[in-house]
N, CA, C and O of each residue as an XYZ file, in Angstrom:
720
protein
N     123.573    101.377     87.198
C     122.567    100.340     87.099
C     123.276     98.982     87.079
O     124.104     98.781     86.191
N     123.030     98.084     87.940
C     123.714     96.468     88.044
C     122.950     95.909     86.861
O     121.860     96.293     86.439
N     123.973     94.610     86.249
C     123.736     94.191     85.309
C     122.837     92.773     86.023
O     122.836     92.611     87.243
N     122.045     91.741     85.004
C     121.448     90.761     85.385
C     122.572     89.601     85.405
O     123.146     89.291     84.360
N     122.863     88.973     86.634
C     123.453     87.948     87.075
C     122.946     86.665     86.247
O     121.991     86.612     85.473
N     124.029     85.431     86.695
C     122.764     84.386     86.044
C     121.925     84.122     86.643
O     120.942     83.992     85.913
N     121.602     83.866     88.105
C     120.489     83.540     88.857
C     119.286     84.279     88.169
O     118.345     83.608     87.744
N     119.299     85.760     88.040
C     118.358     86.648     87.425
C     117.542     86.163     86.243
O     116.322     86.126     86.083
N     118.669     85.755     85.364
C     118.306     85.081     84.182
C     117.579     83.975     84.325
O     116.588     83.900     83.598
N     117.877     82.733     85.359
C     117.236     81.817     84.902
C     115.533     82.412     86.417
O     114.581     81.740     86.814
N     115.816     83.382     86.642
C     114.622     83.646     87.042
C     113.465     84.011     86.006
O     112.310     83.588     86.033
N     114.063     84.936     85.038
C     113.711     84.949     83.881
C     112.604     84.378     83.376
O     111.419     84.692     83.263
N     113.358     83.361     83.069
C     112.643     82.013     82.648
C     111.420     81.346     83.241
O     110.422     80.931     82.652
N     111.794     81.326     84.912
C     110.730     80.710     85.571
C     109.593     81.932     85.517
O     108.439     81.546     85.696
N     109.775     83.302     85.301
C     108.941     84.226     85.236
C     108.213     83.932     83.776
O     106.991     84.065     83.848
N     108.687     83.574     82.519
C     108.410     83.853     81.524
C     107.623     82.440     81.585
O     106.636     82.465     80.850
N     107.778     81.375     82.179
C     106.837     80.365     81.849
C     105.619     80.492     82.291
O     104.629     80.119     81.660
N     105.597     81.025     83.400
C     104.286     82.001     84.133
C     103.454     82.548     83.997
O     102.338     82.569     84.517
N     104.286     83.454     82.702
C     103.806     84.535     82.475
C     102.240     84.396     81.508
O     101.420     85.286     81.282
N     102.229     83.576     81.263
C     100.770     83.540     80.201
C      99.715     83.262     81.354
O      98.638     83.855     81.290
N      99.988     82.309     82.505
C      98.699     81.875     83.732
C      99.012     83.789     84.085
O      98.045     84.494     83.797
N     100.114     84.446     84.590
C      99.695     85.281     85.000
C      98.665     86.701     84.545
O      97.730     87.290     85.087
N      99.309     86.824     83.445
C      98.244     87.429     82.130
C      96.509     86.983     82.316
O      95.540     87.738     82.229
N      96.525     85.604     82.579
C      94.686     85.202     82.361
C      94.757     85.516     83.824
O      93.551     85.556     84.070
N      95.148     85.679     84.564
C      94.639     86.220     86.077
C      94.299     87.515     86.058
O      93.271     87.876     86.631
N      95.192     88.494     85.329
C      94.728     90.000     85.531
C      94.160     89.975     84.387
O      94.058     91.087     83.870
N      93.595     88.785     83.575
C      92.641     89.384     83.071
C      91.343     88.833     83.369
O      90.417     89.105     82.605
N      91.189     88.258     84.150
C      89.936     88.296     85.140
C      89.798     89.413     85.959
O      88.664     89.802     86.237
N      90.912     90.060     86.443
C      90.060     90.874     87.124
C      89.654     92.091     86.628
O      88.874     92.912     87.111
N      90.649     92.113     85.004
C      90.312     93.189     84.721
C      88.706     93.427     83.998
O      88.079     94.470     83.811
N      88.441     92.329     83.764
C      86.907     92.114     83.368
C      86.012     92.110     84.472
O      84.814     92.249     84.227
N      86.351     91.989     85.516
C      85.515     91.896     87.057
C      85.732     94.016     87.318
O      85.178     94.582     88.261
N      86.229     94.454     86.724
C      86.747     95.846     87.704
C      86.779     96.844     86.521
O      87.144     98.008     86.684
N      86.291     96.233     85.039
C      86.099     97.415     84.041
C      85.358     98.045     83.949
O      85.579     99.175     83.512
N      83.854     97.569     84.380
C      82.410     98.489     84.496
C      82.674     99.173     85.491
O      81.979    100.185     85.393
N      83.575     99.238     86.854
C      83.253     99.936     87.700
C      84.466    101.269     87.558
O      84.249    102.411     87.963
N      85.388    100.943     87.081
C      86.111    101.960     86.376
C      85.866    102.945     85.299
O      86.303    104.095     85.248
N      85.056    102.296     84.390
C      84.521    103.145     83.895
C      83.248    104.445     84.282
O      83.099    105.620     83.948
N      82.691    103.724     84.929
C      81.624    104.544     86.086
C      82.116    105.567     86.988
O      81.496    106.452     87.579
N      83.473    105.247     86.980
C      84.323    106.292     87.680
C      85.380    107.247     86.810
O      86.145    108.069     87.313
N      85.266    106.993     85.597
C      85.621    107.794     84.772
C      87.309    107.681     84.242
O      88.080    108.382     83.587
N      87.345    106.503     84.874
C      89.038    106.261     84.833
C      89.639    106.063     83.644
O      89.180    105.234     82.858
N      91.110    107.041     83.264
C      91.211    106.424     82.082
C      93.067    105.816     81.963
O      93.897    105.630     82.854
N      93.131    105.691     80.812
C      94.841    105.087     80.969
C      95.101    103.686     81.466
O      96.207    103.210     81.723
N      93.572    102.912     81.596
C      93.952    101.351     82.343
C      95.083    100.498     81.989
O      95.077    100.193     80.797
N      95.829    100.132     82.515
C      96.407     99.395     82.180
C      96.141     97.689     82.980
O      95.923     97.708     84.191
N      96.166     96.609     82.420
C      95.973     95.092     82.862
C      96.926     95.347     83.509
O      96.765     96.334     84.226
N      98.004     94.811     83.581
C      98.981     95.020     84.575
C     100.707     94.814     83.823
O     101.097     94.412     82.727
N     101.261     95.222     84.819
C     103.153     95.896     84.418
C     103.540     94.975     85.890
O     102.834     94.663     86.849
N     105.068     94.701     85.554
C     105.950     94.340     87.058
C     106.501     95.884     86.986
O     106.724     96.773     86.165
N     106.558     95.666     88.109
C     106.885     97.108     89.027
C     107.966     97.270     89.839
O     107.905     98.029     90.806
N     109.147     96.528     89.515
C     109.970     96.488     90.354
C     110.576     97.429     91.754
O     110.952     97.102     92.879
N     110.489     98.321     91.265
C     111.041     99.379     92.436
C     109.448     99.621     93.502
O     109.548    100.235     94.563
N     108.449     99.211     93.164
C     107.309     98.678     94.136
C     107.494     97.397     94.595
O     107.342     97.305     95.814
N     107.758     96.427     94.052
C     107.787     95.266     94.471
C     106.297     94.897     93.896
O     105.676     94.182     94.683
N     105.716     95.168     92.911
C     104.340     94.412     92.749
C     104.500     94.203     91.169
O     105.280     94.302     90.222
N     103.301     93.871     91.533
C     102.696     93.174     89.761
C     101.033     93.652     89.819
O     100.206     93.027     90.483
N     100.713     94.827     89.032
C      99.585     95.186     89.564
C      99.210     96.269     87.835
O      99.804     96.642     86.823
N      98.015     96.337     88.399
C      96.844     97.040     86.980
C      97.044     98.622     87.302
O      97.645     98.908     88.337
N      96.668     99.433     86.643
C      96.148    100.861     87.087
C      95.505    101.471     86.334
O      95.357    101.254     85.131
N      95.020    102.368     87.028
C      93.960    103.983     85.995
C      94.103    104.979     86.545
O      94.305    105.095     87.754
N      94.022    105.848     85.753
C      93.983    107.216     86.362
C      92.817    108.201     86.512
O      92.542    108.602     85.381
N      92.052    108.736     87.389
C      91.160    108.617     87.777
C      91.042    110.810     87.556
O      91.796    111.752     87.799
N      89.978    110.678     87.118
C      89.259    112.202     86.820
C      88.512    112.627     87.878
O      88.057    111.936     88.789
N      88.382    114.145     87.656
C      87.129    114.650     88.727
C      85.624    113.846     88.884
O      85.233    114.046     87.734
N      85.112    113.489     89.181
C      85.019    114.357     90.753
C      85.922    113.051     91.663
O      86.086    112.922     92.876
N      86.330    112.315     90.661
C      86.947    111.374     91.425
C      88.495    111.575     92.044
O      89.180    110.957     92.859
N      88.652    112.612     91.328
C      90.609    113.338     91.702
C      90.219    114.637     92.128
O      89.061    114.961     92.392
N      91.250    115.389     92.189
C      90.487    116.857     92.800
C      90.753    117.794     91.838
O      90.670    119.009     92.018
N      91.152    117.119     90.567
C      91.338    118.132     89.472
C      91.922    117.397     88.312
O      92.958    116.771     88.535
N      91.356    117.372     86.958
C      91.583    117.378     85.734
C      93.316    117.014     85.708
O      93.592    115.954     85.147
N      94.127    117.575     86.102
C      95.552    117.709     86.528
C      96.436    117.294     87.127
O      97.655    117.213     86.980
N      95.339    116.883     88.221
C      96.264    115.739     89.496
C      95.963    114.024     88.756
O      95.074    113.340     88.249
N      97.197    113.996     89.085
C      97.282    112.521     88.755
C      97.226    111.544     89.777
O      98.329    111.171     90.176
N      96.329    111.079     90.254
C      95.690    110.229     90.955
C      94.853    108.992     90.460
O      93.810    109.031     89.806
N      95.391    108.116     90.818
C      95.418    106.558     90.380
C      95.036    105.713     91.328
O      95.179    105.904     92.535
N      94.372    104.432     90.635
C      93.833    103.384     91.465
C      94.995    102.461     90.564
O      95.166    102.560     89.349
N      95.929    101.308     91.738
C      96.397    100.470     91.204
C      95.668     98.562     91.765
O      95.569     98.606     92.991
N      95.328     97.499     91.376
C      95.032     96.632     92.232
C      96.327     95.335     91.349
O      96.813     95.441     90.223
N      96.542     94.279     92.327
C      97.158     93.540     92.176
C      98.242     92.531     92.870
O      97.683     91.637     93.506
N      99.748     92.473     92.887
C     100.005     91.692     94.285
C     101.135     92.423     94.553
O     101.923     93.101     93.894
N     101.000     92.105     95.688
C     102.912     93.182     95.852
C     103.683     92.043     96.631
O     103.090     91.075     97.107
N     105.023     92.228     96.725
C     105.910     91.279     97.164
C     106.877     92.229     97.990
O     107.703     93.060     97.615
N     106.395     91.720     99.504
C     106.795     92.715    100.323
C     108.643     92.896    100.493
O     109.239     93.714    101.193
N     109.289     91.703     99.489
C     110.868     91.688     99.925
C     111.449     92.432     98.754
O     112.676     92.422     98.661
N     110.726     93.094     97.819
C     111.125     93.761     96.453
C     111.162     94.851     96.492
O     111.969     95.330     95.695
N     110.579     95.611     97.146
C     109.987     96.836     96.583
C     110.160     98.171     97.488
O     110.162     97.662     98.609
N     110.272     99.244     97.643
C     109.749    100.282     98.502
C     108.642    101.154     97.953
O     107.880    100.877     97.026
N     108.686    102.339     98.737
C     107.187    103.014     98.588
C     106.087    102.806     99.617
O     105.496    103.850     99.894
N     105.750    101.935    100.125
C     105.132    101.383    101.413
C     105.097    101.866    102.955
O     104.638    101.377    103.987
N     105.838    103.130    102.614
C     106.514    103.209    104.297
C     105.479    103.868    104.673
O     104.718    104.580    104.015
N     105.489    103.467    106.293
C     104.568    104.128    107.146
C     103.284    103.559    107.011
O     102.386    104.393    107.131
N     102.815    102.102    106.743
C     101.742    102.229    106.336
C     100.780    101.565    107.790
O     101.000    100.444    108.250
N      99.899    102.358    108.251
C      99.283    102.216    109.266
C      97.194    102.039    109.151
O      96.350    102.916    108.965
N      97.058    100.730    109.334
C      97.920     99.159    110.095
C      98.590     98.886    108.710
O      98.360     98.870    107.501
N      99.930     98.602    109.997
C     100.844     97.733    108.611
C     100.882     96.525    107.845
O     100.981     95.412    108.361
N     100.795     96.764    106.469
C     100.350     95.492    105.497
C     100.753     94.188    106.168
O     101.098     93.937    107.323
N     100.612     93.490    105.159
C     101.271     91.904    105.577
C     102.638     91.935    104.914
O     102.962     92.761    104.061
N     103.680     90.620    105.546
C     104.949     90.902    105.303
C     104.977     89.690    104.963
O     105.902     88.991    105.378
N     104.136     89.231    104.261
C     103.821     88.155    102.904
C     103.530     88.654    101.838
O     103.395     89.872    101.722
N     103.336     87.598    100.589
C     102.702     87.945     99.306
C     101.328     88.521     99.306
O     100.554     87.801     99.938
N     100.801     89.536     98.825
C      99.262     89.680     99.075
C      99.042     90.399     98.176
O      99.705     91.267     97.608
N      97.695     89.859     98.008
C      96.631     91.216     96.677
C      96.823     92.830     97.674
O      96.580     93.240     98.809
N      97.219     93.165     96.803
C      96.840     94.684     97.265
C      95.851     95.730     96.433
O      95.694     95.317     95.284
N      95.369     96.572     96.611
C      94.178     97.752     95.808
C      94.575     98.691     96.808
O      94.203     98.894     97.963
N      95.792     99.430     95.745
C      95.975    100.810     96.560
C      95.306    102.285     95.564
O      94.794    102.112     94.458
N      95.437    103.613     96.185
C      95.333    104.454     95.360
C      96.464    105.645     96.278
O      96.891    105.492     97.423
N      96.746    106.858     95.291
C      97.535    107.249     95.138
C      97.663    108.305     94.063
O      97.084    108.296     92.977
N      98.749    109.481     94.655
C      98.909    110.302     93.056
C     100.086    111.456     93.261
O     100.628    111.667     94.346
N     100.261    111.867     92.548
C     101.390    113.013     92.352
C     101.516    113.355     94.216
O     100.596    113.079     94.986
N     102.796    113.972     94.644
C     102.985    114.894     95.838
C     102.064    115.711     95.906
O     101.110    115.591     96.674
N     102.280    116.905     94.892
C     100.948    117.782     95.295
C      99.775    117.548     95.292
O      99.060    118.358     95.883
N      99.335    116.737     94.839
C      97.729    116.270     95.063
C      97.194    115.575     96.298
O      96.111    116.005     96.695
N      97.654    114.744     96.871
C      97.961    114.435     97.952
C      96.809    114.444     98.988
O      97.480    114.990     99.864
N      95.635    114.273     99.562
C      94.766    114.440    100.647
C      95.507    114.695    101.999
O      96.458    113.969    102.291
N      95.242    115.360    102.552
C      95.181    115.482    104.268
C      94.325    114.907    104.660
O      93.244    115.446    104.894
N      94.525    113.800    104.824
C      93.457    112.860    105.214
C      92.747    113.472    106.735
O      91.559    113.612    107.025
N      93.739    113.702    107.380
C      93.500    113.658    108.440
C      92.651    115.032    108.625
O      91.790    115.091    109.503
N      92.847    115.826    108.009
C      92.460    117.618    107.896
C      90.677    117.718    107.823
O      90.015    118.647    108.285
N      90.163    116.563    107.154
C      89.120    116.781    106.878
C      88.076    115.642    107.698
O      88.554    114.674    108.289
N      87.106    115.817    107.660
C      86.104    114.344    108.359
C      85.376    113.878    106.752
O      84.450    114.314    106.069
N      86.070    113.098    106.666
C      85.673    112.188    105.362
C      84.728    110.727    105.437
O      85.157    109.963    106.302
N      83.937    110.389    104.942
C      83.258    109.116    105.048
C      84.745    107.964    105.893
O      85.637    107.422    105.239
N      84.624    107.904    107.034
C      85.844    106.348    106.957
C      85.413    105.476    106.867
O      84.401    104.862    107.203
N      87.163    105.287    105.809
C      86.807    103.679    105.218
C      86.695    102.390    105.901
O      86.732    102.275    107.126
N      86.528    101.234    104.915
C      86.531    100.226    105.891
C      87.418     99.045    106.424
O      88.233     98.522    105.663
N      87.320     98.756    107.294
C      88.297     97.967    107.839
C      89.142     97.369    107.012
O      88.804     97.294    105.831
N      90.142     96.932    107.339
C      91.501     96.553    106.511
C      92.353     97.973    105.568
O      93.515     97.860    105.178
N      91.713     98.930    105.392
C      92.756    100.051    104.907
C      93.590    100.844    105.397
O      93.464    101.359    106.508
N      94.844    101.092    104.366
C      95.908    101.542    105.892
C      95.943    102.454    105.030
O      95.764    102.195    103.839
N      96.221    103.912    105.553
C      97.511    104.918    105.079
C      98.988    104.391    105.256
O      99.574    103.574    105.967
N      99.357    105.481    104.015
C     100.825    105.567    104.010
C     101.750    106.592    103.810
O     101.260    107.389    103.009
N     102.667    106.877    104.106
C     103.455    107.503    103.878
C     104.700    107.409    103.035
O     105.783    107.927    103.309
N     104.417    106.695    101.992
C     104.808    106.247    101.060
C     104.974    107.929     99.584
O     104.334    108.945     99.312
N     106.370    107.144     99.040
C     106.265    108.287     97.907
C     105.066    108.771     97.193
O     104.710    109.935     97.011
N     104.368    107.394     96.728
C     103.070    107.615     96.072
C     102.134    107.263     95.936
O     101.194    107.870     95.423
N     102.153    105.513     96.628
C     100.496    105.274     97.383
C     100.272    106.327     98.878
O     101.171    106.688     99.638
N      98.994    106.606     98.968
C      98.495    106.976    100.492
C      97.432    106.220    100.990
O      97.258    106.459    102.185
N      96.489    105.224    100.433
C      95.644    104.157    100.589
C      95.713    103.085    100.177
O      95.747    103.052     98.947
N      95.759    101.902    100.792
C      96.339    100.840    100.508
C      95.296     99.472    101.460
O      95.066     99.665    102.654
N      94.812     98.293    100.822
C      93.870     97.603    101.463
C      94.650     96.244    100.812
O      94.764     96.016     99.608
N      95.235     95.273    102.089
C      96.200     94.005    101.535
C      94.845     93.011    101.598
O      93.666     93.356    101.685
N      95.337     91.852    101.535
C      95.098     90.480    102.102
C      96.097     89.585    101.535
O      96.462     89.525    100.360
N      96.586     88.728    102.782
C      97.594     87.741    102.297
C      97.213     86.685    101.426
O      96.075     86.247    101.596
N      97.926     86.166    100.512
C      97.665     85.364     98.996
C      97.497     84.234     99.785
O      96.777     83.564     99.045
N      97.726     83.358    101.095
C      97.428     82.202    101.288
C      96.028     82.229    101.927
O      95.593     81.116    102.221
N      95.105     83.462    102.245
C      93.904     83.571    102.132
C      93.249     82.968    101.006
O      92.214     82.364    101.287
N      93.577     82.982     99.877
C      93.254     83.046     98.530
C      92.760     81.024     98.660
O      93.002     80.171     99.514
N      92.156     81.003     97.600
C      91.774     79.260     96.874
C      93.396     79.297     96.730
O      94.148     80.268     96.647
N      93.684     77.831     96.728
C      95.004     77.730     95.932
C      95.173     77.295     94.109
O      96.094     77.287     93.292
N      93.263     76.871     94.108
C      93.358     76.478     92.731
C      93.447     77.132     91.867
O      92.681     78.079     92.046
N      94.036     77.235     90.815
C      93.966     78.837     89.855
C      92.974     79.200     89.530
O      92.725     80.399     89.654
N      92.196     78.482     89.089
C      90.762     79.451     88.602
C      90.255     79.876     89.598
O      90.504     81.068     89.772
N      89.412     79.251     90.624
C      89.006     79.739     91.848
C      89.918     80.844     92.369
O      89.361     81.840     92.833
N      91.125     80.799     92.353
C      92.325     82.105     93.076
C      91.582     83.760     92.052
O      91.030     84.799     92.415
N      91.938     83.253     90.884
C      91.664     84.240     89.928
C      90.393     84.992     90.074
O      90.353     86.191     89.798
N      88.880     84.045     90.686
C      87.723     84.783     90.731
C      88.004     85.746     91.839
O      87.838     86.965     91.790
N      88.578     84.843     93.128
C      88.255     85.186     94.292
C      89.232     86.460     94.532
O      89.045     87.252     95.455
N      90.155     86.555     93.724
C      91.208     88.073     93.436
C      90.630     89.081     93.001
O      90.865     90.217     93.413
N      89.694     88.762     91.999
C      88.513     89.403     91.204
C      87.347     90.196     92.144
O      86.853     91.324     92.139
N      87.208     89.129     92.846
C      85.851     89.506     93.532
C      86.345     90.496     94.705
O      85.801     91.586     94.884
N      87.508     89.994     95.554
C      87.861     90.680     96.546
C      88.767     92.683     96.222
O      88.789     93.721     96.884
N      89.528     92.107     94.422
C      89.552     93.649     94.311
C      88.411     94.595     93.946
O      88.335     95.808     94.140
N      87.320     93.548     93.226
C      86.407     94.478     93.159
C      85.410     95.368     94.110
O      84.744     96.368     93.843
N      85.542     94.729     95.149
C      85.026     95.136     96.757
C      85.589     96.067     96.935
O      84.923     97.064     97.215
N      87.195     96.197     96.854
C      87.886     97.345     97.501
C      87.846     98.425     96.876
O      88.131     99.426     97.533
N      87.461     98.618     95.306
C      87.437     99.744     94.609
C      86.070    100.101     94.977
O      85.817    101.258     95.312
N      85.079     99.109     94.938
C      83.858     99.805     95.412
C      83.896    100.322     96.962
O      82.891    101.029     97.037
N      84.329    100.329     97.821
C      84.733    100.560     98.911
C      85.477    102.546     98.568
O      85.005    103.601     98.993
N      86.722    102.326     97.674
C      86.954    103.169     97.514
C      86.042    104.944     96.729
O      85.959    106.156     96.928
N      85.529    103.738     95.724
C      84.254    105.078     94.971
C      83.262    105.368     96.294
O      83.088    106.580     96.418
N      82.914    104.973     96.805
C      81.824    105.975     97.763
C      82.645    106.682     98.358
O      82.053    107.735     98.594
N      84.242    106.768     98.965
C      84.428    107.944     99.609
C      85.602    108.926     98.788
O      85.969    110.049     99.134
N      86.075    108.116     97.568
C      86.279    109.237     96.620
C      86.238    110.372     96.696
O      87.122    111.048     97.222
N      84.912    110.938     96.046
C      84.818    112.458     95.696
C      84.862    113.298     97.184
O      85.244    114.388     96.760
N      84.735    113.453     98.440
C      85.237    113.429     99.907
C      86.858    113.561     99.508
O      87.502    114.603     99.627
N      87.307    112.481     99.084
C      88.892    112.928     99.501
C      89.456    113.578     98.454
O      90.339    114.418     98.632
N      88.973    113.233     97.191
C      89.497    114.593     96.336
C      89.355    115.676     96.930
O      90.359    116.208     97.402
N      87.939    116.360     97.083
C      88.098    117.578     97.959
C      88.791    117.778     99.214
O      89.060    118.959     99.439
N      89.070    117.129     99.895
C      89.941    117.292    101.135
C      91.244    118.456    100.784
O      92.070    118.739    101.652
């Protein structure tokens, strides 16, 4: 494991001054995206973690029957931003994300749980979602952050509003791809 350089460190810093605007951002959305998680039975939420070996900064839950395909499989909804020069896990993802900063709302879960997407005729989703072939996302829906307001509050709704679209997007064809 490499140790933190100084550059790292005083990144640190510029992260840690941040860090409180970034906190009231995921927690807008996590108030925009808690009723509908719960409706889906999700549990384990977390506001959000940096994710380094993803390259994001993002929320998650873990999601139950009929919304997973079993009590067992661990299958998760994550939403939040990923930073496409950090991270792997992403590979293969078709259409391929943006190779900018962007909100992402992926889902995902253990190897064996896994959908064959392709195996089955499932409700398809809607435009902008890619598969992947990634370790452990397989659905994934970007938009680049300079889409976004640049003002913070306005950024924060409109992150809000746009992940909450994509999870609702995702619950109608849910229980379909669990069973797959």
């Amino acid at each position: 494991m490499m140790m933190a350089d100084l550059d790292d460190l005083l990144a640190a810093e510029r992260f840690l001054a941040a860090e409180a605007r970034i906190t009231a951002t995921f927690g807008r959305i996590e108030e925009a995206v808690a009723p509908l998680l719960r409706s889906m039975r999700a549990t384990g939420r977390v506001t959000y973690v940096t994710d380094p070996e993803r390259g994001a900064i993002w929320g998650h839950a873990f999601l139950r029957p009929p919304y997973a395909p079993s009590a067992t499989a661990e299958w998760w909804l994550a939403w939040g931003l990923r930073f496409p020069d950090g991270g792997a896990g992403w590979d293969g993802a078709n259409p391929p994300l943006p190779r900018t900063p962007h909100a992402v709302v992926a889902l995902g879960g253990d190897v064996g749980s896994k959908p064959s997407l392709g195996s089955r005729r499932v409700k398809p989703l809607p435009t902008g979602w890619s598969m992947l072939d990634g370790e452990a996302a397989f659905l994934a829906a970007a938009a680049p952050l300079r889409g976004f307001p640049a003002e913070p509050d306005a950024m924060a709704t409109a992150l809000a509003e746009w992940t909450l679209a994509r999870l609702a997007e995702l619950k109608e064809v849910l229980p379909e791809l669990a069973a797959a």
